[in-house]
PyMOL CGO cylinders between C-alpha atoms (Angstrom):
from pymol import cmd
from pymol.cgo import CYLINDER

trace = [
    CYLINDER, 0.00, 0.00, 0.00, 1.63, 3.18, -0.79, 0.3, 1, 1, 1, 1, 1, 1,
    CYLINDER, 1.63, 3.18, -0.79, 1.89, 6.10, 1.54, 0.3, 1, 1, 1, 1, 1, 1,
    CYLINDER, 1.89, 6.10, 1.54, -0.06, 8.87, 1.63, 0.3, 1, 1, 1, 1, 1, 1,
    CYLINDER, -0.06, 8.87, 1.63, 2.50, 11.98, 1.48, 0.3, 1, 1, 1, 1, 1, 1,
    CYLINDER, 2.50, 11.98, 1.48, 1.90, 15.55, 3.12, 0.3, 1, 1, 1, 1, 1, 1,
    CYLINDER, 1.90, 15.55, 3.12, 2.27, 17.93, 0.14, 0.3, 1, 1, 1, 1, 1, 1,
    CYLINDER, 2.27, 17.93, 0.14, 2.82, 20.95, 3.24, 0.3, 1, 1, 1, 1, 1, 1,
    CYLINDER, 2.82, 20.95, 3.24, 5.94, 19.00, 4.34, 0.3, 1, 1, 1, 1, 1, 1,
    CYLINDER, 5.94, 19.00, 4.34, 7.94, 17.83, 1.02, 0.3, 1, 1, 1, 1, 1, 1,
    CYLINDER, 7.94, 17.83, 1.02, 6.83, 21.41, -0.27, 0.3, 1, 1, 1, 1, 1, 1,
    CYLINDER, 6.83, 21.41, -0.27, 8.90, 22.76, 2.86, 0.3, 1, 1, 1, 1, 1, 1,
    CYLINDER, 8.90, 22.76, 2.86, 11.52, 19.99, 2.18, 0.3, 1, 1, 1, 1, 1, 1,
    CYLINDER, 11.52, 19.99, 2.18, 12.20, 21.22, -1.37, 0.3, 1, 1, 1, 1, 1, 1,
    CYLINDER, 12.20, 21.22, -1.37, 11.89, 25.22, -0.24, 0.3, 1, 1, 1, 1, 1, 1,
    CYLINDER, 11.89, 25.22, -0.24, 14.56, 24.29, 2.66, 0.3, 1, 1, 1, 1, 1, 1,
    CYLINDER, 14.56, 24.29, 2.66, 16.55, 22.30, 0.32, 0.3, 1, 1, 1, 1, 1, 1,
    CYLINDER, 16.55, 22.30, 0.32, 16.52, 25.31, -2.22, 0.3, 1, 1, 1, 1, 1, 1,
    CYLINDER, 16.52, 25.31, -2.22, 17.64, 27.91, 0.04, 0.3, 1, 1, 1, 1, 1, 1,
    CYLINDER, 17.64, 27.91, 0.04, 20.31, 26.09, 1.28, 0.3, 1, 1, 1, 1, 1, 1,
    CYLINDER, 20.31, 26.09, 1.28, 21.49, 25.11, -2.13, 0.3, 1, 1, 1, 1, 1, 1,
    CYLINDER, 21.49, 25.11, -2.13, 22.02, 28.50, -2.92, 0.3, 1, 1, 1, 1, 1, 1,
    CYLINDER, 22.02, 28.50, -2.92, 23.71, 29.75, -0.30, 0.3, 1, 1, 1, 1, 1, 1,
    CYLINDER, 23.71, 29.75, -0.30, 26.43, 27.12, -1.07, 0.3, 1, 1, 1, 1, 1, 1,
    CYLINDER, 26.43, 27.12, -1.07, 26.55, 27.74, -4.58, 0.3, 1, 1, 1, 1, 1, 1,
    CYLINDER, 26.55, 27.74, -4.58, 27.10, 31.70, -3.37, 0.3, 1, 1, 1, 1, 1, 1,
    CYLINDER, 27.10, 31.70, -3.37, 29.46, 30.42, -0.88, 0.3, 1, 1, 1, 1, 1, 1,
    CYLINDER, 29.46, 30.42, -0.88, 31.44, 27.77, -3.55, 0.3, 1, 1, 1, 1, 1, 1,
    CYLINDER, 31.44, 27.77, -3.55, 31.19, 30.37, -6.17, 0.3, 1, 1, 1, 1, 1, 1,
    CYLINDER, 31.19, 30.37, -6.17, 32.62, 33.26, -4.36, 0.3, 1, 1, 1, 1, 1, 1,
    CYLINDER, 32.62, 33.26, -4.36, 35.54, 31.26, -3.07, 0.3, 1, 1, 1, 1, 1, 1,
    CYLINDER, 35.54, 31.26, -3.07, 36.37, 30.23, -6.20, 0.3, 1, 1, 1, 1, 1, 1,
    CYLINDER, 36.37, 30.23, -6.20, 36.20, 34.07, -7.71, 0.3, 1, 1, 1, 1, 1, 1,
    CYLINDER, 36.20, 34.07, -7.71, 37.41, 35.85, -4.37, 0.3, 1, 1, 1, 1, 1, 1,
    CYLINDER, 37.41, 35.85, -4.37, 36.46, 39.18, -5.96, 0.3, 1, 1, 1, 1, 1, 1,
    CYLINDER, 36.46, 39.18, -5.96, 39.35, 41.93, -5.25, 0.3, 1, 1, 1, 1, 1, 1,
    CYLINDER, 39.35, 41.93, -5.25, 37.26, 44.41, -3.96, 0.3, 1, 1, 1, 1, 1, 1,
    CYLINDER, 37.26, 44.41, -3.96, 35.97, 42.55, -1.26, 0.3, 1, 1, 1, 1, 1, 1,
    CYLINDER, 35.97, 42.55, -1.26, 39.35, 42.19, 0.10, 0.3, 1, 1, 1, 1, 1, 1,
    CYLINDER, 39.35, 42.19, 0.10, 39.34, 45.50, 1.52, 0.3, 1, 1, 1, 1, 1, 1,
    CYLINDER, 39.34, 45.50, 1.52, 39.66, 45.39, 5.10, 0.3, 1, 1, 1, 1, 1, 1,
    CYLINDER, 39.66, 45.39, 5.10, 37.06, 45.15, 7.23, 0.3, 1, 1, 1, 1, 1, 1,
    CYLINDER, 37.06, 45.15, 7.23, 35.83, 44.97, 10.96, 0.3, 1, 1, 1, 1, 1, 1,
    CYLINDER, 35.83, 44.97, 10.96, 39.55, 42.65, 11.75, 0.3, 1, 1, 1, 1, 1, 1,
    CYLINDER, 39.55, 42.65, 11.75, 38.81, 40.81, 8.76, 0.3, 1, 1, 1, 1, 1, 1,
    CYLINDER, 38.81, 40.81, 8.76, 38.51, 41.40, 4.77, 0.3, 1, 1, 1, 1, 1, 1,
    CYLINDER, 38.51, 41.40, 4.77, 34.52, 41.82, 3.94, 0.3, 1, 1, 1, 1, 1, 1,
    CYLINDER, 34.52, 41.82, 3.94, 35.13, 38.34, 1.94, 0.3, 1, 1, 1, 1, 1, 1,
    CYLINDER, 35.13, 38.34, 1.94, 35.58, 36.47, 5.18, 0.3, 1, 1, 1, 1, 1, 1,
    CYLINDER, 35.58, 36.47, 5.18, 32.81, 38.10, 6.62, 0.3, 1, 1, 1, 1, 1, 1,
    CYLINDER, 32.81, 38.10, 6.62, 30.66, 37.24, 4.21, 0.3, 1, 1, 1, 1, 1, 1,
    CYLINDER, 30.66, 37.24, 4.21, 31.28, 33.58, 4.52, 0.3, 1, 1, 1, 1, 1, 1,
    CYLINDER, 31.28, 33.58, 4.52, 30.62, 33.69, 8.11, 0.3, 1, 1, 1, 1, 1, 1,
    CYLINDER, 30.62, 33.69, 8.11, 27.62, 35.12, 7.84, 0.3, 1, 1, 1, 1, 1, 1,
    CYLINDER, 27.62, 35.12, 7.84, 26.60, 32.88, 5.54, 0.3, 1, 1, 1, 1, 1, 1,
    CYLINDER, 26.60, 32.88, 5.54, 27.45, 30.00, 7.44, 0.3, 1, 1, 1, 1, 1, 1,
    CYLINDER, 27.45, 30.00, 7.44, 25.44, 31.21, 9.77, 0.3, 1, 1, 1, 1, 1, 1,
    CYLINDER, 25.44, 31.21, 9.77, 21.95, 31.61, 8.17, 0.3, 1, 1, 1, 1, 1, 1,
    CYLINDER, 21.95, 31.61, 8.17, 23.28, 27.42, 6.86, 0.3, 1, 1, 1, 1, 1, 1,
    CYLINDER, 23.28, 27.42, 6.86, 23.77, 26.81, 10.26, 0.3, 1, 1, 1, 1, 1, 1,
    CYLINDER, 23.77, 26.81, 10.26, 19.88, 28.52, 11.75, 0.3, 1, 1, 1, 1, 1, 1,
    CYLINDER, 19.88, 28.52, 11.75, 17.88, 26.45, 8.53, 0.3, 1, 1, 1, 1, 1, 1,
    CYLINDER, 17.88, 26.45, 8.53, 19.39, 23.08, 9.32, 0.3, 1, 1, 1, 1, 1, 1,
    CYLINDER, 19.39, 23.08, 9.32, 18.35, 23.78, 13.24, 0.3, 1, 1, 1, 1, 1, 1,
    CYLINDER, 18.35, 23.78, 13.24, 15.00, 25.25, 12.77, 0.3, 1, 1, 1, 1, 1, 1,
    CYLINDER, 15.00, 25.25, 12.77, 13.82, 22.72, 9.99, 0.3, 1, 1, 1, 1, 1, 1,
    CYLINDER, 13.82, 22.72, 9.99, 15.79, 19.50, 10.74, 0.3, 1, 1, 1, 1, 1, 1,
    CYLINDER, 15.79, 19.50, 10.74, 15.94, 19.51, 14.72, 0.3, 1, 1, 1, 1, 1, 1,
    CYLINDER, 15.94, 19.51, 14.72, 12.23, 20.95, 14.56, 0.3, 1, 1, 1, 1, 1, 1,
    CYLINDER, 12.23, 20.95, 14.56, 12.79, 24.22, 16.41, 0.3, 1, 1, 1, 1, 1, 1,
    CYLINDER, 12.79, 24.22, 16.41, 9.59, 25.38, 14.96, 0.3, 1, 1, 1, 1, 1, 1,
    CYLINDER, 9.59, 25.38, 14.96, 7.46, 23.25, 16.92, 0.3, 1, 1, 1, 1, 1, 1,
    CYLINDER, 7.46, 23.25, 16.92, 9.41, 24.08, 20.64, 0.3, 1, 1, 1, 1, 1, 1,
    CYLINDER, 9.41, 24.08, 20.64, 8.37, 26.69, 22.88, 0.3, 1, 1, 1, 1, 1, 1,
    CYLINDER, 8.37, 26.69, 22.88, 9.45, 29.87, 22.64, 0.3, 1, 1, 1, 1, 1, 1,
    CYLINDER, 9.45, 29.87, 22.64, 12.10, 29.81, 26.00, 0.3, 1, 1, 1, 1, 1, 1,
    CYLINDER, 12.10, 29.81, 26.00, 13.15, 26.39, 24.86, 0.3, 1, 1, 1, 1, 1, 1,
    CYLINDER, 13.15, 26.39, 24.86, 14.22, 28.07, 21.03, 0.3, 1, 1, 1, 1, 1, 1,
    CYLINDER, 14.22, 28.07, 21.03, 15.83, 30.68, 22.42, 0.3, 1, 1, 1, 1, 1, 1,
    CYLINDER, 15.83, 30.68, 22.42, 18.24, 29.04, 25.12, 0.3, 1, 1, 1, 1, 1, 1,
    CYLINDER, 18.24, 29.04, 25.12, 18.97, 26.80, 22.01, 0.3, 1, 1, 1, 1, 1, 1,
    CYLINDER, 18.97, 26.80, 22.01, 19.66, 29.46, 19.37, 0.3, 1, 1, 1, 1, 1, 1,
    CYLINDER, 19.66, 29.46, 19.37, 20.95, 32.35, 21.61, 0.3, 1, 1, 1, 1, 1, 1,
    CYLINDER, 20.95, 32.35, 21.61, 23.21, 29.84, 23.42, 0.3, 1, 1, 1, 1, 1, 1,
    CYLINDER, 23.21, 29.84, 23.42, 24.94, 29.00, 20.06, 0.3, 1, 1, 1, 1, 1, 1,
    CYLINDER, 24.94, 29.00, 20.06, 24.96, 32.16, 18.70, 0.3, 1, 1, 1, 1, 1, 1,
    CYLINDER, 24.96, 32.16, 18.70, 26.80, 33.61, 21.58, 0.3, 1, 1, 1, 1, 1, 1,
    CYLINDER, 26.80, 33.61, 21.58, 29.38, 30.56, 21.35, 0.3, 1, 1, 1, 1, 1, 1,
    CYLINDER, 29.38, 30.56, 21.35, 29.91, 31.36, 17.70, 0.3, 1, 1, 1, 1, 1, 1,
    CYLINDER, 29.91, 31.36, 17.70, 30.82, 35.14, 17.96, 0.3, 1, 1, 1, 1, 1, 1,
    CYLINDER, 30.82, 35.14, 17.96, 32.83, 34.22, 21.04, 0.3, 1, 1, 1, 1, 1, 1,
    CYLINDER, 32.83, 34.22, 21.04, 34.94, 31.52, 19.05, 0.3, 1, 1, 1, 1, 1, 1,
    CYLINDER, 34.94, 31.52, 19.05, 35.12, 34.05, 15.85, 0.3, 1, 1, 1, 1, 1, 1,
    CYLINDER, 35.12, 34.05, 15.85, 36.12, 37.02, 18.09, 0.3, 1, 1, 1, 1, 1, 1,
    CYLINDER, 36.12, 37.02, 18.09, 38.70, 35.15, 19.52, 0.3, 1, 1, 1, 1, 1, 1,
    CYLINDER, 38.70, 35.15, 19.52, 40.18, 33.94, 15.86, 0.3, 1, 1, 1, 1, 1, 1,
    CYLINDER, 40.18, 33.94, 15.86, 40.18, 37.35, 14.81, 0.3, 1, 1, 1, 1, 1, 1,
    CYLINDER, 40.18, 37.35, 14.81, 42.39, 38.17, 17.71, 0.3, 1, 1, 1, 1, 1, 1,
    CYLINDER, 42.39, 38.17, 17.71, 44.65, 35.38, 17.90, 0.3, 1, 1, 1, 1, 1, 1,
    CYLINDER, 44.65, 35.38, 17.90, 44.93, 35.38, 13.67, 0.3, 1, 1, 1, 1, 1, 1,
    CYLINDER, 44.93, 35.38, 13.67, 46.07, 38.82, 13.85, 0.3, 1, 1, 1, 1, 1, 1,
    CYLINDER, 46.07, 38.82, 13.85, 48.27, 38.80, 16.67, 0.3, 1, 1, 1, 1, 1, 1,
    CYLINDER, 48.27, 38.80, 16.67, 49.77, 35.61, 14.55, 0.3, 1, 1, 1, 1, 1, 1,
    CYLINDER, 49.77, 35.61, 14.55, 50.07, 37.69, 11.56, 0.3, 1, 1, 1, 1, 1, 1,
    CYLINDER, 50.07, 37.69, 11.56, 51.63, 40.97, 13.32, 0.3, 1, 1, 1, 1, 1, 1,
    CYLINDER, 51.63, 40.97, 13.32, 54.03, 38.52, 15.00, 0.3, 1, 1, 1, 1, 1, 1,
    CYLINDER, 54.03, 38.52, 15.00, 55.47, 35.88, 12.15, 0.3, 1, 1, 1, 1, 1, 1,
    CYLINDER, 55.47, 35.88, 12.15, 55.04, 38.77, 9.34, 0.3, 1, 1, 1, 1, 1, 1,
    CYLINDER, 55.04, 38.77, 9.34, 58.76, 39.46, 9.92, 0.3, 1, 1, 1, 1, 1, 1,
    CYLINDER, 58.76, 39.46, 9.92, 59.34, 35.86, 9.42, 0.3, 1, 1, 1, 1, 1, 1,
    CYLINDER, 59.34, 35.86, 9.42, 57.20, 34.22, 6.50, 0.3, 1, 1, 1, 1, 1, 1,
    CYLINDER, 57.20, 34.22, 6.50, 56.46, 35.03, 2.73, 0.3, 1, 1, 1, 1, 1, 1,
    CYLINDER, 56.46, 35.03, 2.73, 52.88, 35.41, 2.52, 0.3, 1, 1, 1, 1, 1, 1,
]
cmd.load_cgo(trace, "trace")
């Protein structure tokens, strides 16, 4: 006997899928072009890398909310998840921003780039 499928949920499925398709084909394509102006420095990093972590992000909040089924949670139970992480990640990127340039300042004298 086949299965009766929910046309709501593969519809969301495909919509997810979508979205997060392209973002990775943005993300693939611009790390494969690395346009120059986008080098240009900015907040302790070039506007490239930002780009890519922000990107990452909004990856990182789809595959939460659709595939751990955030959606459905209460509200305090979403936001201890989401906050929590979000907090870790800018924590862990601050800190490799610091420590990368402090790196760089300190071997410049010493390595080709």
């Amino acid at each position: 006997m086949a299965h009766a499928h929910d046309n709501s949920n593969v519809k969301r499925i495909w919509m997810v899928f979508g979205l997060l398709s392209v973002v990775t084909i943005v993300e693939v394509a611009l790390g494969i072009v690395k346009p120059d102006f986008l080098h240009l420095n900015g907040i302790g990093t070039s506007w490239l890398n930002w780009i890519f972590i922000i990107l990452t992000l909004v990856k990182a909040y789809y595959i939460t909310w659709t595939f751990m089924h955030m959606e459905g949670e209460k509200t305090w139970f979403r936001r201890a998840v989401v906050w929590t992480a979000v907090f870790l990640i800018i924590y862990l990127v601050t800190l490799l921003l610091i420590e990368g340039g402090y790196l760089f300042e300190t071997l410049a004298p010493l390595v080709r780039w």
